[in-house]
N, C-alpha and C positions, 0 to 999 in steps of 0.2 A: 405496450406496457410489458416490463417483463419483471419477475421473479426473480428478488435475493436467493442464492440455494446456499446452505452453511458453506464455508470455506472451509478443505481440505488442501492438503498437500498437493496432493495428485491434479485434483481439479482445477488449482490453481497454476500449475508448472506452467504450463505455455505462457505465465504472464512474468511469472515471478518465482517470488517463495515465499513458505508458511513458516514461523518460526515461532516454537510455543516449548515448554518443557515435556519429555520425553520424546521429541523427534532426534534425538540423536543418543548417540552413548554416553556416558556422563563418567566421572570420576569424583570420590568425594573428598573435601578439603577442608581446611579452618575444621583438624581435629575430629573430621568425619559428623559436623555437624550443617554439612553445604554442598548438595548437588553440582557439580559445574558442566554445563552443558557448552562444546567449546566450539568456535569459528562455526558458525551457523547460516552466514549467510554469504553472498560470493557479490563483493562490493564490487562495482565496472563502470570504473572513473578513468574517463580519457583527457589528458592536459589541463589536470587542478588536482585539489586535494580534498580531501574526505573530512568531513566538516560533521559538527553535531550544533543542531540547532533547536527551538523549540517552538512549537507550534498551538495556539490554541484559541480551537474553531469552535464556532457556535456550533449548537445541536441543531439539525437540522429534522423538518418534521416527514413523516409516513404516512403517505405513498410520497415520497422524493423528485422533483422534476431536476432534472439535470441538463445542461443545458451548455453546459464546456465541457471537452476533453481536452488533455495538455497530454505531450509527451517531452522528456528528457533526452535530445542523443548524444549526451557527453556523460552521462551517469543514471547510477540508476537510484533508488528512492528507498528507504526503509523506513517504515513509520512504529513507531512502538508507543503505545499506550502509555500513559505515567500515571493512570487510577484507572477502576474500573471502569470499559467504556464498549460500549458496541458500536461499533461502524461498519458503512457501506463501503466495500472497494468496489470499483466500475470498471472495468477494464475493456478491452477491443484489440482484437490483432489490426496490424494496417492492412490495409488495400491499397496499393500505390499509394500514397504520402496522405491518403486520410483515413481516420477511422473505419473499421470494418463491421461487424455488427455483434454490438456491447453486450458483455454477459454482467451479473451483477453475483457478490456475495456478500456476505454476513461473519466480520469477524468476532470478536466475543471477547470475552476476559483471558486476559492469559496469552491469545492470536496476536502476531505480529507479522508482517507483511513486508517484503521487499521486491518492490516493482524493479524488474527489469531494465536496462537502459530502455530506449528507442519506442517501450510501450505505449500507446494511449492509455490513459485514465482518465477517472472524475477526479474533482478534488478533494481535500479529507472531509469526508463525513459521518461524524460521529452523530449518530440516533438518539443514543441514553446514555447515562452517567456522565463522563465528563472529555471534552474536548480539544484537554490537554496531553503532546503528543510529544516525541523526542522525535528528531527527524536527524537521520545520518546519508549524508548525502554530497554530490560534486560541489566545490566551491571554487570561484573561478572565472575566469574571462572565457568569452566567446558566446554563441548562441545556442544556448542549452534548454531552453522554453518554446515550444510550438503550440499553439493554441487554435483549435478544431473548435466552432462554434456552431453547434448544431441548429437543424434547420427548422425541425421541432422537437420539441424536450420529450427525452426518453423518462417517462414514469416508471420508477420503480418503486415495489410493494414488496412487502412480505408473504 
């Protein structure tokens, strides 16, 4: 079993990125009544194009058994909330071409996420509020879905 820890910037780098208002410098627009927080994340689409799509997954329940990791090696993944929502990201550096050993966090209202090309993940799991997710990401021909099915389900808790 292991332990959701909050998701941070920092904590999160070796996977991806955290993308939430005040991680960047902002300028203000529309009359000085709108933050713009700009190019926030570092999109890495090889042979397609960058698509926005939508997503929306059941809530899944705590302690979590998880039980696939998937990676991307043609793009990488950004998931952004469309209502208040907390979700689990799962993530795993590789080990030669499999998963290596899974850390888990906790994003929150406001936290957005962009996985990496080539990382392992779980897939979206949103805990509470709602399920629904904008996803901007590679679209496109060629083999861009690898799928790790674990041998026993990693439990994760709070």
């Amino acid at each position: 079993m292991i332990r959701a820890q909050p998701i941070t910037a920092t904590a999160f780098a070796p996977f991806g990125e955290v993308i939430e208002s005040g991680c960047a410098a902002s300028i203000l627009i529309n009359d000085g009544k709108c933050q713009r927080f700009t190019d926030l994340i570092t999109l890495d689409i090889v042979d397609g194009a960058v698509g926005l799509s939508l997503f929306d997954a059941q809530l899944r329940d705590i302690p979590y058994a998880c039980t696939l990791l998937e990676r991307h090696p043609l793009g990488s993944q950004c998931f952004i909330p469309m209502q208040n929502s907390t979700y689990l990201v799962i993530v795993a550096p590789d080990a030669d071409g499999v998963p290596g050993a899974p850390l888990a966090f906790l994003a929150g209202a406001g936290q957005c996420v962009n996985i990496a090309r080539n990382t392992w993940h779980g897939v979206l799991c949103p805990v509470a509020g709602s399920g629904l997710f904008a996803v901007i990401d590679r679209i496109g021909e060629g083999p861009n879905l690898q799928e790790f099915t674990l041998a026993d389900p990693l439990i994760v808790a709070l």
